[in-house]
C-alpha positions as CSV (number, residue, x, y, z in Angstrom):
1,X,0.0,0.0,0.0
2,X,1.1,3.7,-0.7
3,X,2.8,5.9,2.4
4,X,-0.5,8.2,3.5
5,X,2.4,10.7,4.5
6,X,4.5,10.5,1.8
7,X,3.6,13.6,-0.8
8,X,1.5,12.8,-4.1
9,X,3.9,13.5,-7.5
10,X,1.8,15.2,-9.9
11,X,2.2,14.2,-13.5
12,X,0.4,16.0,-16.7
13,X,-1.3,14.6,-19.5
14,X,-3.5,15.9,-22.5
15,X,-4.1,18.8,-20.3
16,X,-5.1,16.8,-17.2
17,X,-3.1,16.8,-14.2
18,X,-2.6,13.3,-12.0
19,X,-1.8,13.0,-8.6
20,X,-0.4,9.7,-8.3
21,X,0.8,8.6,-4.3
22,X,4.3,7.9,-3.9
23,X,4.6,4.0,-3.9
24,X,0.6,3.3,-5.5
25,X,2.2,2.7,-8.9
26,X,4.9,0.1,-10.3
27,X,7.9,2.0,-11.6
28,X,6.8,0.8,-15.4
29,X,3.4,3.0,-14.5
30,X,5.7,6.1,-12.8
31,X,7.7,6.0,-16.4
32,X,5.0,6.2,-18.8
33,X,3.3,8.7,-16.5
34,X,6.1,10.9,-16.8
35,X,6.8,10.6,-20.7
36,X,3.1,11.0,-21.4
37,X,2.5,7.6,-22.5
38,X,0.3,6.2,-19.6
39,X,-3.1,5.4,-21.2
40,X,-2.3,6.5,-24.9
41,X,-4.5,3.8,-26.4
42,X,-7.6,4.3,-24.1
43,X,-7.3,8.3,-24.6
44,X,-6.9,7.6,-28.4
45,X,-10.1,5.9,-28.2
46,X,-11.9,8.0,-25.8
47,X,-11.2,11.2,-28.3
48,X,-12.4,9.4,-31.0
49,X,-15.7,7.9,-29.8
50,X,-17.2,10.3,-27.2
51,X,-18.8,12.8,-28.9
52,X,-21.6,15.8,-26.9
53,X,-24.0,14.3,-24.9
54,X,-23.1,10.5,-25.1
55,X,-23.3,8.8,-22.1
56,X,-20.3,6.6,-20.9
57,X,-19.7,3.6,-18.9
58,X,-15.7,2.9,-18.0
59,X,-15.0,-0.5,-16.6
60,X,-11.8,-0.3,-14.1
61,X,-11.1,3.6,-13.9
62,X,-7.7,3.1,-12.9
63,X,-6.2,6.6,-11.1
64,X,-9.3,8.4,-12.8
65,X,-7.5,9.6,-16.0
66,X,-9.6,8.2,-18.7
67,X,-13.1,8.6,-17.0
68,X,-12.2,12.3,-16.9
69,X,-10.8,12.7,-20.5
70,X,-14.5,10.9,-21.3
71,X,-16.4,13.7,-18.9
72,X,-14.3,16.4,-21.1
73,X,-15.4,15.4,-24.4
74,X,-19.3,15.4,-23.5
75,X,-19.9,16.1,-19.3
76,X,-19.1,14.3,-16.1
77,X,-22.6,13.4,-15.1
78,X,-22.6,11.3,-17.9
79,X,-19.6,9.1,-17.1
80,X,-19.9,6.1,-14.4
81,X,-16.7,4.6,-13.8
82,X,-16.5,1.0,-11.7
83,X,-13.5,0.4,-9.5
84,X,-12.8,-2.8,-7.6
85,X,-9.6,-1.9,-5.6
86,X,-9.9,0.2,-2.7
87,X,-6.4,2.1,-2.8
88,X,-7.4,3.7,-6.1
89,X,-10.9,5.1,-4.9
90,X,-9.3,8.2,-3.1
91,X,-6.7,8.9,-6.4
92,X,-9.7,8.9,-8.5
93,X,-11.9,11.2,-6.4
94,X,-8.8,13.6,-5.9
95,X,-8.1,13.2,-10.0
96,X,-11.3,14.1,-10.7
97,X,-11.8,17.1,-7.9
98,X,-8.4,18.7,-9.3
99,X,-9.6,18.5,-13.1
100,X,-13.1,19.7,-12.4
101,X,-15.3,16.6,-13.1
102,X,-16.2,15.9,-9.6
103,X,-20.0,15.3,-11.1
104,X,-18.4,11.6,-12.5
105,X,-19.8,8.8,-10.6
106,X,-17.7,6.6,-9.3
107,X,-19.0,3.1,-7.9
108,X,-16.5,1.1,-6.1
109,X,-17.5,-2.7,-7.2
110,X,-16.1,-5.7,-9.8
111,X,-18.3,-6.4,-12.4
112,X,-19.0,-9.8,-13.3
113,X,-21.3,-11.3,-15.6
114,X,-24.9,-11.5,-13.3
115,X,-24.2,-10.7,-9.5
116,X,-27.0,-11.4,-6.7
117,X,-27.7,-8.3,-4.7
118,X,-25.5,-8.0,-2.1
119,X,-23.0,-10.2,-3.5
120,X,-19.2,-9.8,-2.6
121,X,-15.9,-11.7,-4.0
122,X,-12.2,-11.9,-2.8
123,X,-9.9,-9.5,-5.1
124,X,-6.3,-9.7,-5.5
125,X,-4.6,-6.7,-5.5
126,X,-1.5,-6.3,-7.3
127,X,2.1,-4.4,-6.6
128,X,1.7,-1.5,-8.8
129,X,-2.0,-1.6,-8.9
130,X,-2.3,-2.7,-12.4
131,X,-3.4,-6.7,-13.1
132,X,-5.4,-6.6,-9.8
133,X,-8.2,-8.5,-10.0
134,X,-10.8,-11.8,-9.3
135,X,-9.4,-15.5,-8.9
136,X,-6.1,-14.8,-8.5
137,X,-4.8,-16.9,-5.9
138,X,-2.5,-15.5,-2.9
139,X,-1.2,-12.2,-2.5
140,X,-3.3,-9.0,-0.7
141,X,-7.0,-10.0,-0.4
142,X,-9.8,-8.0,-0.1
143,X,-13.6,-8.4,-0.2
144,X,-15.5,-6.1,-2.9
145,X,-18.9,-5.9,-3.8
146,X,-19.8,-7.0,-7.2
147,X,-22.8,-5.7,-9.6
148,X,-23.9,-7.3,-12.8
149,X,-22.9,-5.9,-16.8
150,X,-26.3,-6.5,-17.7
151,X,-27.7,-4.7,-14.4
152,X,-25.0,-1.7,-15.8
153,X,-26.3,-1.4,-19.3
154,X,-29.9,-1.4,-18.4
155,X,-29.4,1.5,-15.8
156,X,-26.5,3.4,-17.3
157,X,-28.0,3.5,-20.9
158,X,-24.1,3.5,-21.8
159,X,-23.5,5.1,-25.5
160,X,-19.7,4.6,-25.1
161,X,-18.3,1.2,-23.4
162,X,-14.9,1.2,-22.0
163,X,-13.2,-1.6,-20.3
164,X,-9.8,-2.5,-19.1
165,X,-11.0,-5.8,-16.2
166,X,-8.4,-8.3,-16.7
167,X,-10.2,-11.0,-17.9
168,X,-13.5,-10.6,-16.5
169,X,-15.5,-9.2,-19.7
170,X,-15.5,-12.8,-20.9
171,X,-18.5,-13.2,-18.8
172,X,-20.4,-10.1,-20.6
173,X,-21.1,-11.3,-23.6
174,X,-23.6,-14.1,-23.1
175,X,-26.4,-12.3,-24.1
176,X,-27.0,-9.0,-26.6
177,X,-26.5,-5.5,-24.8
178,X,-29.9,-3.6,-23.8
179,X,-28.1,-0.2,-24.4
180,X,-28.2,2.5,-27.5
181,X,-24.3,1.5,-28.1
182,X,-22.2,3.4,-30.8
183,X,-18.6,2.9,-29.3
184,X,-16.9,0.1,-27.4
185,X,-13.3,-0.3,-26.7
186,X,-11.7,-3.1,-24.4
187,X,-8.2,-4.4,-23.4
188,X,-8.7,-8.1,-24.2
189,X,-6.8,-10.9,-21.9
190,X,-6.0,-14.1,-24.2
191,X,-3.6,-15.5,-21.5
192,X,-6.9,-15.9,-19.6
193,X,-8.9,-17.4,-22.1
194,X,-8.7,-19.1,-25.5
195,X,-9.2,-18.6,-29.1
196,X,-12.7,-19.7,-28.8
197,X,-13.9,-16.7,-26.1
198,X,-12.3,-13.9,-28.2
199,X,-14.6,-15.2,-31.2
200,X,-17.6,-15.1,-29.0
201,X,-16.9,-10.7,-28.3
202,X,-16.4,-10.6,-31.7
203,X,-19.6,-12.5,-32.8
204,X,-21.4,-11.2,-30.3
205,X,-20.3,-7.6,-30.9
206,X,-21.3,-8.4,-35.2
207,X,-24.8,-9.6,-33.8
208,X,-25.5,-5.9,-32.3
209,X,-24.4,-4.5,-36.0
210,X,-20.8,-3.4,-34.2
211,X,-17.8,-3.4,-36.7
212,X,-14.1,-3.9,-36.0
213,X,-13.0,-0.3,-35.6
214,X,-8.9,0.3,-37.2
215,X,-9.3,3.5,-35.5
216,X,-9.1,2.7,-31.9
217,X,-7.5,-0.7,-31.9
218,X,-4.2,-1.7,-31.1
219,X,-2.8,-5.1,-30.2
220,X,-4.6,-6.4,-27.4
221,X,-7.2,-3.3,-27.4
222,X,-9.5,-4.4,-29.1
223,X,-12.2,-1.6,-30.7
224,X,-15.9,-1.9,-32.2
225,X,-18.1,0.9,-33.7
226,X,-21.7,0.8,-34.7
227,X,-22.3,0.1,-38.5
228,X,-24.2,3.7,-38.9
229,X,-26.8,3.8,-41.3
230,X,-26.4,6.2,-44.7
231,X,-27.2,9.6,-43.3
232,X,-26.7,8.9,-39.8
């Protein structure tokens, strides 16, 4: 866990600034912070597919970085961000206070595929923060509360969804998505599953007339956009 008295390093990024505590993040995280790397796919995608007035759902929000470019590009009470580790709840309120999109919502729970009400799982944290997540075995535990995709989509209304969950959108594609969806952009995970799931998000995605977008994907971030209509 990060030093609650050592001082936060500040680090500034498409015209956002991050406060990151000293020891939160691996040194691989620090480094790309500092060159302006950190993120560069995800903020790629988010200027590229939220657009005025689209409402956004970001899966894993991280130190709050993307969820605020998102609430830039249309406005922060239409962003919810989900967060399953504890230690980054603060950095995200504090990220989004200092860049003016306090109005985000920020829900601290792991999304899973259906979830009962009240439901809870062990979640492993990682050094570094990043590659924390369910399952893994050993390590810091803690217990988070989880909420269902489905229950998301149907509440959110998402037009944009972005996910970065290590592994755990496998389980959201079982069924088609009850949401107006133009945009979706996810970090995809085939060391934690085969061949045969990656078809399933990509069949699945084809079903809800979503194309394979060049745009915003890039090795193992994988992007879809609606096939829009002539004239749309």
């Amino acid at each position: 866990m990060p030093d609650p008295q050592a001082a936060d390093a500040v680090y500034r990024l498409n015209g956002l600034d991050l406060a990151v505590p000293v020891g939160l993040a691996s040194d691989g995280i620090v480094a790309k912070l500092a060159d302006g790397t950190y993120e560069a796919d995800e903020a790629r995608a988010v200027d590229r597919c939220v657009r005025p007035g689209f409402r956004v759902l970001e899966l894993g929000a991280g130190l709050g970085y993307v969820g605020a470019l998102a609430a830039r590009q249309t406005e922060p009470a239409n962003v919810l961000s989900l967060e399953a580790n504890p230690d980054l709840l603060p950095v995200i309120a504090a990220n989004h206070a200092r860049n003016g999109v306090s109005e985000i919502s920020t829900i601290h729970a792991a999304v899973v595929g259906h979830a009962a009400d009240g439901a809870t799982a062990r979640f492993h944290i990682a050094d570094g923060f990043t590659g924390s997540r369910l399952g893994a075995k050993g390590g810091r535990q803690v217990e988070v509360p989880l909420v269902g995709f489905h229950d998301l989509l149907r509440a959110h209304r998402p037009h944009v969804v972005l996910m970065d969950v290590e592994g755990a959108e496998a389980e959201y594609f079982d069924r088609p998505w009850t949401c107006p969806l133009r945009f979706c952009v996810m970090e995809i995970h085939p060391k934690r599953y085969g061949a045969d799931v990656i078809k399933k998000i990509v069949d699945r995605m084809s079903a809800m007339d979503m194309t394979y977008d060049p745009v915003t994907s890039r090795g193992k971030v994988l992007g879809f956009r609606r096939v829009w209509s002539e004239g749309a």
